[in-house]
C-alpha positions in Angstrom: 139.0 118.3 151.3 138.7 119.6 147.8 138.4 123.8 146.8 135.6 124.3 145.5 136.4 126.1 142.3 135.6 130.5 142.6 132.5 130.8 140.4 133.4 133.6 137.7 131.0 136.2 137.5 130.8 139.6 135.7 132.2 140.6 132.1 134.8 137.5 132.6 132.4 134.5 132.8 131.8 135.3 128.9 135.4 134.8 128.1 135.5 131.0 127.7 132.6 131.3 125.3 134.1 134.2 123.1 137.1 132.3 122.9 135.2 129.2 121.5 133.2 131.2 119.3 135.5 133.5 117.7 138.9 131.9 117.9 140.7 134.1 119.5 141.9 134.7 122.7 140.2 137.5 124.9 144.0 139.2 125.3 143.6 140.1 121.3 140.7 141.1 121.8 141.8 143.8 124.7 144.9 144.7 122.9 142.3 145.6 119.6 139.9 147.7 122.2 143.1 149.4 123.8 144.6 149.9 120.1 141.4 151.6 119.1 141.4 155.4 118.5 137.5 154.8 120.1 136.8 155.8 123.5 133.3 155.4 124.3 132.0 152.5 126.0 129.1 152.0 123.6 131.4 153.4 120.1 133.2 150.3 120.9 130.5 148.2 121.6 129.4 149.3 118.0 132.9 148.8 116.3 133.3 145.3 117.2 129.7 144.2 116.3 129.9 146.1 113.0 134.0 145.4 112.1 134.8 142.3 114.0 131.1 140.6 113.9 130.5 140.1 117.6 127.7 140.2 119.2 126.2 142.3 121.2 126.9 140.8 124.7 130.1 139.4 123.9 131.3 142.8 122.7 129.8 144.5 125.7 131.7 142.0 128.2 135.3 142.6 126.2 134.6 146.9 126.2 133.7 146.8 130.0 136.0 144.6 131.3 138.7 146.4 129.3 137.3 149.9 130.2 137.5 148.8 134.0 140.8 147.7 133.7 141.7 151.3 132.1 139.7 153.0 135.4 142.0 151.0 138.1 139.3 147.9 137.9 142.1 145.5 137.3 142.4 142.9 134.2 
């Protein structure tokens, strides 16, 4: 029998596609959102959009999976 691969879901199943469209990997991209005097989800929502030219979803995924990872969610 073969394991059936886990289906990614949440922030992470953008990852492959950021990576594709960006070229970088998502760890740069957390270690810019943890580098960042920003806090706020949504301030760095808007400072990757507006600095770094994501867009909206993408930059949403990277702040909340980083934020979660800040709060004990794990990364």
């Amino acid at each position: 029998m073969s394991a059936t691969p886990a289906t990614v879901k949440g922030p992470a199943s953008y990852f492959p596609s950021i990576e594709k469209k960006y070229g970088r990997p998502v760890a740069e991209w957390f270690e810019l959102i943890d580098a960042s005097p920003l806090t706020r989800h949504m301030e760095l929502v808007s400072w990757l959009k507006s600095e770094h030219g994501l867009g909206h979803g993408h930059a949403n995924a990277l702040v909340a999976h980083t934020l979660a990872g800040r709060n004990g969610g794990g990364r």
